[in-house]
N, C-alpha and C positions, 0 to 999 in steps of 0.2 A: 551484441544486441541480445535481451532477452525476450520469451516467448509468454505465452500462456504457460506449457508445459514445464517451463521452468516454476514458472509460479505456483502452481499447481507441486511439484515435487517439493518444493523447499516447503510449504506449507503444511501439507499433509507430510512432511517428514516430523513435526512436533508432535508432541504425547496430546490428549484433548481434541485432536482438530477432525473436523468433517467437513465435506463439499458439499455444496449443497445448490442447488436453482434456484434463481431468484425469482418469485413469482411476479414480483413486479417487471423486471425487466429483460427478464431470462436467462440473465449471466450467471455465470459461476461465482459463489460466494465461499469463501473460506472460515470458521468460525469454530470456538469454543463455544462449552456451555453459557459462556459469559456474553457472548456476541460473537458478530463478525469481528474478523481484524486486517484480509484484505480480500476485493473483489474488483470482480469485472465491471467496468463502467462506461459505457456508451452513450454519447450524447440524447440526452430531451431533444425536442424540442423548444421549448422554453430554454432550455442552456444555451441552444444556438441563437436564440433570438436575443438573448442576453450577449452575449458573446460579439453577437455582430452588431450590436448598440456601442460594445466596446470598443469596436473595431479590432474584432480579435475572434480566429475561427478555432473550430478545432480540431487539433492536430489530426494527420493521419495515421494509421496505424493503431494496435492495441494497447488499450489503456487500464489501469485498474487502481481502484482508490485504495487509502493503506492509511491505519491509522496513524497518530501523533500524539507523544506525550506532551499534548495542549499545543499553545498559540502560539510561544517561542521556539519552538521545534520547529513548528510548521513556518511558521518565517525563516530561519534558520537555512530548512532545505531548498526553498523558494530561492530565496536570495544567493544560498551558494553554488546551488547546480540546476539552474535554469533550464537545461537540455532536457535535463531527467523530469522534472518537478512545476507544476501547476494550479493552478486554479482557479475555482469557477464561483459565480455571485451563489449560487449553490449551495457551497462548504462555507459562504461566509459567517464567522463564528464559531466552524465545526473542528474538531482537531483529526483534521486527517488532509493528505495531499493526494492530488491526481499523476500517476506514474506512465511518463509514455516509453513502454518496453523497448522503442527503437531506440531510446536515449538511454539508458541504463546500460552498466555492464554486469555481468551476475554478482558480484561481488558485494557492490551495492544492494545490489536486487537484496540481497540474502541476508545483509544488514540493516533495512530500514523494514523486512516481512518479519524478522527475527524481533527487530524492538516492539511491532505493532503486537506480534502474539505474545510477548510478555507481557505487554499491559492487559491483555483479557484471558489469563490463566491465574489461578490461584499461587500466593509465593511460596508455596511448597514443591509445587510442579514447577515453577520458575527457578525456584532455585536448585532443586535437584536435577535440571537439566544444566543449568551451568556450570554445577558442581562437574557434571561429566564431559561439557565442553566448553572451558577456560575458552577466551579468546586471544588471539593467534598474538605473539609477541613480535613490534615492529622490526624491521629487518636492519639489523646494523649499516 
């Protein structure tokens, strides 16, 4: 199960990024110069009202939205890891999914906050960080 504080460490562990308070909703927001790429996200009111139209509430525990390189990602992790992966009439159209930290294991955690912050860093910075960490090679 992941935390906030995990969130929080993998993020600010990238070159670019700062924390930052959301004034609208007073969560912690993670971002580059370029934008956010993942935050804290708490239900509206209108989410819930939407939601319970749906007949669908929402979850317990904390949550944080994280971007998606577009629509077919975000379907993608929708469809394949339900425990982990969400969403709300909200994000409809938007590319990015709702993460519930109780469903996720770090690992993931660290793989869908890692793709989000390379789409809003420069491919210089993007790429000189992966020059220095390759991704892990499957286990025979």
């Amino acid at each position: 199960m992941a935390t906030l504080d995990d969130v929080r460490a993998i993020a600010l562990g990238f070159p670019e990024v700062v924390e930052r308070v959301d004034g609208h909703r007073g969560g912690a927001s993670w971002r580059t110069p370029a934008g956010a790429f993942v935050w804290q996200r708490g239900p509206s009111g209108r989410d819930l009202e939407q939601l319970a139209a749906l007949g669908r509430e929402w979850p317990p525990g904390d949550v944080v939205g994280v971007r998606t390189d577009g629509q077919q990602v975000k379907r993608a992790l929708l469809e394949t890891y339900p425990d982990a992966f969400f969403t709300i009439p909200h994000f409809d159209g938007y590319p990015a999914v709702l993460v519930r930290l109780d469903g996720i294991d770090l690992a993931q955690l660290r793989e869908v906050v890692t793709d989000a912050w390379l789409l809003k860093v420069p491919k210089r910075v993007a790429n000189g960080w992966l020059a220095q960490h390759p991704p892990a090679s499957p286990a025979p």
